[in-house]
C-alpha positions, 0 to 999 in steps of 0.5 A, a space after each residue: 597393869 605393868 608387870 611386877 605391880 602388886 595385884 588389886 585387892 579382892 574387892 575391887 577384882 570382884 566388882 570388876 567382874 560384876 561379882 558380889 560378896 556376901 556372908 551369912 551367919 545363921 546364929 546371929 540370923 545377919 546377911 552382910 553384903 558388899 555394894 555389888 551384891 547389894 546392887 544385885 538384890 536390888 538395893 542401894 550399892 553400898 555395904 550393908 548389914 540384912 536380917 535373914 527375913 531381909 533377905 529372904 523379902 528379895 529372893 523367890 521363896 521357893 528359891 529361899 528353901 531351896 538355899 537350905 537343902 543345898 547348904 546342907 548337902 554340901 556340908 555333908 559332902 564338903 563340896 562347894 554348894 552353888 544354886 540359882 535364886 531369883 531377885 524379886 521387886 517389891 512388887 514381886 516381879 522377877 527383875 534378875 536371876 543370880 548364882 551364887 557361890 559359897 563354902 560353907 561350914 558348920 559349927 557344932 558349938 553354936 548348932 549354926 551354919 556359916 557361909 562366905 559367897 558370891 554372887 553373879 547375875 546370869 542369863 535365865 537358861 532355857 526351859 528343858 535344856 541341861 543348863 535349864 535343868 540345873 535351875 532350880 524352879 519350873 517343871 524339873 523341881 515337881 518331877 523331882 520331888 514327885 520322883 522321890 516321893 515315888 522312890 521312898 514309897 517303892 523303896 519302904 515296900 521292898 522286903 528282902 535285898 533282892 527286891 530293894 535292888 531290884 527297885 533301884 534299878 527300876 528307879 527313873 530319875 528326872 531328867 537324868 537316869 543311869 543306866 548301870 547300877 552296883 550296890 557294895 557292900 562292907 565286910 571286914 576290910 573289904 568291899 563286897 558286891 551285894 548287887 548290880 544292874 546294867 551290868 553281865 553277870 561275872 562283871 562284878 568279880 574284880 570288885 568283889 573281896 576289894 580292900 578298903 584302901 584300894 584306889 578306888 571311888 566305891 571304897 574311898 565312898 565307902 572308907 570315907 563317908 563321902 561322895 565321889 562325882 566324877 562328870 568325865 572319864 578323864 576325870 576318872 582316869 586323874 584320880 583313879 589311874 589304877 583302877 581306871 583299866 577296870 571301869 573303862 571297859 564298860 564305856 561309861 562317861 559319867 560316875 557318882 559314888 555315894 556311902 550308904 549310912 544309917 544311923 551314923 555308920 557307913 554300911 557300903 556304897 551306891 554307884 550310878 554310872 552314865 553313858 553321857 556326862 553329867 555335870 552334877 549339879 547341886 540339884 543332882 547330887 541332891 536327889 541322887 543322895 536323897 536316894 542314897 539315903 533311901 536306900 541304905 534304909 531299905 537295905 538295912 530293913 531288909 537285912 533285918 527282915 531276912 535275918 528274923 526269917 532265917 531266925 523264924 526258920 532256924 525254930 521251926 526247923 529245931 522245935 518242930 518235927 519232920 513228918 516224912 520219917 515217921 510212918 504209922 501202919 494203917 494211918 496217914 498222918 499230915 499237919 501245919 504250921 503258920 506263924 501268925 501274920 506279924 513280928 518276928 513270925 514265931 510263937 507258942 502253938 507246935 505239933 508233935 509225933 513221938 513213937 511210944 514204947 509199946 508199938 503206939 503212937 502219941 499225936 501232940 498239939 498245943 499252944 503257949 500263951 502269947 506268939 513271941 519270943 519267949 513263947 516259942 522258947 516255953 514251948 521248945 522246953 514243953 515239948 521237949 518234956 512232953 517227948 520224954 514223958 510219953 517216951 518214958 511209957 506213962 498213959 495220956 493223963 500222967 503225961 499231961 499231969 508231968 507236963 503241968 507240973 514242970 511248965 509250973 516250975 518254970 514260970 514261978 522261975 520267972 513271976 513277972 510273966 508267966 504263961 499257961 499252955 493249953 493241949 491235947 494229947 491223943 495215943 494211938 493204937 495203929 491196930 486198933 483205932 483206939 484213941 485215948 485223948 487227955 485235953 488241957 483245955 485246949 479245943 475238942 478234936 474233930 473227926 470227918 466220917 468215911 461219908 463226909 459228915 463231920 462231929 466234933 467229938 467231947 472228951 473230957 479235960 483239965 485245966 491248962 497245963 502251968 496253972 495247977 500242978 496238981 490238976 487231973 487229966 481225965 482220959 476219954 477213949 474213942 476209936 477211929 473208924 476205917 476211912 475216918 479222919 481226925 483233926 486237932 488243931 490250935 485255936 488260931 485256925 478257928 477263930 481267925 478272921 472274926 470268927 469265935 468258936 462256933 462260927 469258926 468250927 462251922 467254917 471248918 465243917 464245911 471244907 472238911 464235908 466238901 474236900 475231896 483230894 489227899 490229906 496234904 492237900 487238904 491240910 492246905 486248903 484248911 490253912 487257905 481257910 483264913 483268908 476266906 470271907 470273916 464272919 461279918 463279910 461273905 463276898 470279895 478279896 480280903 487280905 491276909 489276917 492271921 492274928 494268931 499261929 496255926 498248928 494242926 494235924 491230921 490223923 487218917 485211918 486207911 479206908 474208903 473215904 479217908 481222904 487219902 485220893 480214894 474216890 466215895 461210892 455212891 453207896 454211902 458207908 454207915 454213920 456212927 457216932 458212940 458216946 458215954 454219959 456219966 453219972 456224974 456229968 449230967 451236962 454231957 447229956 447237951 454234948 449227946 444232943 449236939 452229937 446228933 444233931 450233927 450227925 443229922 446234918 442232912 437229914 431231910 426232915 427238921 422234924 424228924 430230927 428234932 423228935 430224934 433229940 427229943 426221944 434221946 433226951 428222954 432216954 438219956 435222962 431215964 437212964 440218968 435218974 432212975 439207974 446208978 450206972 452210965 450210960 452208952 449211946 450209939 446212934 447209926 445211920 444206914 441206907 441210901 440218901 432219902 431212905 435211910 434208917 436212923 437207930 438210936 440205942 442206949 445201954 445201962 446196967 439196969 436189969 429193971 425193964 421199962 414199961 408204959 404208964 398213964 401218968 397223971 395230969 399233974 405227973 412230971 414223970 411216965 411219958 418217955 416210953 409214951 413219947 416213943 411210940 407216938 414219935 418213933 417208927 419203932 422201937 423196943 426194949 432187949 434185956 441183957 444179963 445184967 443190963 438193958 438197951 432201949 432203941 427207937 428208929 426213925 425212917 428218913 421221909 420229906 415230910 416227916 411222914 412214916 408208916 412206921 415200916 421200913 425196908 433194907 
């Protein structure tokens, strides 16, 4: 060609080189090729018009899907999406591998994609070489798909920011994997450094506080929502001559910039940086922005999680109290809290120590329906109001009372959800050991004697507190023994892990009879208490199934056995247990039996333990129909294990006098001084003023067997 001739039309330029047009509109679903394109996916030279099921009948159809990822990508990117594809006959043979070149651009009116490319037959590279890895079929394409598969699971499991970085860096990409990492973030209108690898510690200072408008790819990715590669550092320095002196010194060869986007809005940046060139392949940018993608969701779930625990912390900080400044004279005091498993990891359950006017102290627990939001908002209300009652010197029952009602008033504000809350509230007399407990329908207290043996005490209670605003709390008085140690807790620690109630407080029974350590630790080991076996399993590792929150406290009196580190003597304390049955609540004669069967929990007889709750049956009932007073158990264990002494005796404000009848077969009463002589080892009758105590006592023996005599 003479110079000065106009140049040859496109067409003809491009069949000189072998190289096919072709264009593909996917609203109207046509593939127009011209005659050299046509030659190369096997048909007659000519130009002719192909449906996609055409097309797609003459390529590889792994290759056909491979076509759509790469399109998109490059739209995404605006880069030129070029792919490999192999032309099959109509006897599935391979006959030729072609390349194919196009710019494609999406419609947002029609939803469709348009593209206009080339074709150009190429020689099938050499499995395991760089060309190799750019085809797009063989070993490389299961690596990478195993590769991703394997990173989103990674990257899904990661919880906080640190952890998401930490698997960034531990990502081993196929075929090429950087070897320096940096994560960026944007604050304002400047890039941060949110983490890095592969890199010093104090690398990352001249990128830290960088403007967004800085000559720099991160910030061009980040500003502009899309990628920078960048295969050679002379490539850096042409498009970045300023801020080239900063990234030379860490001899990298190759880049890739990627934004970090969610939903929409770019949140920062992602570099890869190579020690040798990368030619970034439409396969490589695909993975390496699949993994981009990945990793902005990670960070952003990440961001999310960390932020409900600092909220989570931020409450519990503000709603619950600081034990290390409040100290009982004579007592130790230690407590918990866990909210439950899931969510946000905040709900309705609190503890509470409030110094009282008059030298006591009041030891609060309670739980307000439901563990979330609004549960943790109603229970910083109550226990603000709890305080001010109790500070204001009212007694146990009209701080419950108070209580109900302003929890009441709060949810007629709010008829579409309203919640109860369930309480104990126990004032303590340091001195003393006095306990004056009102409950709200919430679980009786428990207490661990100074020999280990553990009951769960009845009090009486009310309604929960919100239901009824003018519900009476009845207040029970117990006292708390030296070396004794009493627990309130919510009923997520007892019911957790398919436990009910009972089971649960069994449960509970036997790490409070076996702990030997200090109160704080055994405060923790109840809290391990619920990954332990559930009700239904007794061996192997269980994951964690907190369905509810856990609050607790313990209340220690000073004294040998009170789990305060104090090692038990082989001389083991007395065990007591006091109890009132009313005239008026015949039901607590259960309560006795169940007392003292507890407190028989070792006993070495059954049978002797089953004639204890029979004759104290017999006694309390006595007392219950033939007197118009109450009466007042105390059952006491002494002695050694093995020879032990067990003393029943209850008291009433009877001056009448039992004695001993022969009733008649038909009788249904006059047995219950005949049954403790036969069943008891002794027993007898002391008059006191205006009242009377009956006592029977039993001696602990293997068999049950007893002479009847006993000695200290």
């Amino acid at each position: 060609m003479r110079t000065g001739e106009p140049l040859p039309a496109v067409g003809e330029a491009l069949a000189a080189l072998a190289t096919g047009l072709w264009h593909w509109d996917t609203a109207t679903g046509l593939v127009t090729v011209d005659a050299e394109a046509a030659r190369l996916l096997g048909l007659p030279a000519e130009q002719v018009s192909l449906t996609e099921a055409q097309a797609r009948a003459r390529l590889h159809p792994v290759d056909w899907n491979e076509i759509t990822g790469v399109v998109q990508l490059a739209v995404a990117e605006g880069t030129l999406a070029e792919v490999r594809v192999r032309v099959m006959d109509e006897q599935g043979r391979i006959v030729r591998v072609v390349r194919s070149r196009s710019k494609p651009s999406f419609d947002r009116a029609r939803k469709a994609y348009r593209l206009i490319g080339t074709l150009q037959e190429v020689t099938e590279p050499t499995p395991g070489t760089p060309a190799g890895r750019s085809a797009v079929t063989g070993d490389w394409r299961r690596s990478r798909e195993a590769f991703l598969l394997d990173a989103g699971r990674a990257l899904a499991e990661a919880r906080s920011t640190q952890e998401v970085l930490r698997v960034t860096a531990n990502l081993s990409m196929p075929g090429f994997s950087p070897d320096g990492l940096a994560v960026f973030g944007v604050a304002g209108d400047r890039l941060t450094v949110i983490g890095h690898h592969g890199q010093q510690q104090g690398d990352e200072s001249p990128f830290s506080e960088m403007p967004l408008d800085t000559d720099y790819p991160a910030a061009e990715a980040a500003r502009t929502g899309r990628a920078v590669y960048l295969g050679s550092a002379e490539q850096y320095k042409a498009r970045y001559p300023l801020t080239w002196p900063l990234a030379e010194r860490f001899g990298r060869r190759s880049w890739a910039f990627l934004p970090l986007t969610v939903a929409g809005r770019t949140m920062g940046a992602w570099m890869a940086a190579f020690t040798y060139p990368v030619a970034f392949t439409p396969d490589e940018r695909s993975v390496l922005a699949t993994v981009a993608r990945m990793l902005a969701q990670a960070l952003a779930r990440a961001g999310v999680a960390e932020s409900e625990r600092a909220l989570t912390d931020g409450l519990q900080r503000t709603m619950l109290p600081r034990l290390g400044s409040q100290r009982i004279p004579g007592m130790s005091v230690a407590a918990r809290y866990v909210p439950t498993g899931g969510g946000l990891q905040v709900g309705g359950d609190w503890y509470d120590v409030i110094p009282l006017p008059n030298g006591r102290f009041a030891l609060v627990i309670g739980d307000v329906q439901g563990h979330d939001v609004h549960a943790a908002g109603l229970m910083g209300q109550l226990r603000i109001a709890l305080r001010a009652y109790a500070s204001e010197g009212h007694r146990p029952d009209a701080v419950l009372s108070r209580a109900s009602r302003f929890l009441h008033g709060i949810s007629d504000e709010d008829t579409s959800d309203p919640r109860f809350a369930t309480c104990v509230y126990v004032e303590v007399d340091p001195a003393t050991g006095v306990l004056d407990i009102a409950r709200a329908g919430h679980p009786d207290p428990a207490f661990r004697m100074a020999d280990g043996t553990v009951l769960t005490r009845p009090t009486s209670g009310g309604l929960p507190l919100g239901i009824d605003p003018d519900a009476d709390y009845p207040t029970t008085r117990l006292a708390l023994e030296p070396g004794e140690t009493m627990l309130i807790c919510t009923d997520g620690l007892i019911e957790t892990g398919g436990h009910d109630l009972d089971t649960g407080w069994r449960r509970l029974r036997v790490i409070l009879e076996e702990h030997k350590g200090d109160l704080e630790e055994l405060a923790d080991t109840l809290v391990q208490a619920v990954h332990g076996p559930s009700s239904h399993h007794t061996t192997g590792p269980l994951a964690d199934r907190r369905e509810d929150d856990i609050a607790m406290l313990l209340l220690s009196r000073d004294g040998e056995g009170c789990g305060c580190g104090d090692t038990m003597t082989a001389e083991r304390p007395v065990r007591r247990t006091v109890l009132t049955v009313a005239q008026a609540e015949p039901e607590r004669v259960a309560s006795a039996r169940q007392q003292l069967r507890e407190l028989l929990h070792d006993w070495a007889s059954q049978d002797q333990v089953d004639s204890a709750v029979l004759l104290l049956s017999e006694l309390l009932t006595n007392v219950l129909v033939h007197t118009d007073s109450d009466a007042l158990l105390v059952a006491e264990i002494t002695g050694s294990v093995g020879e032990r002494r067990l003393r029943i005796e209850v008291t009433d404000g009877g001056d009448d006098l039992p004695h001993k009848r022969r009733p008649g077969e038909l009788a249904s009463s006059g047995r219950g001084l005949v049954l403790i002589e036969l069943l008891a080892h002794a027993w007898g009758v002391d008059p006191r003023g205006e009242s009377k105590s009956i006592w029977f006592e039993l001696y602990e023996s293997v068999d049950g067997s007893g002479d009847g005599s006993w000695s200290p």
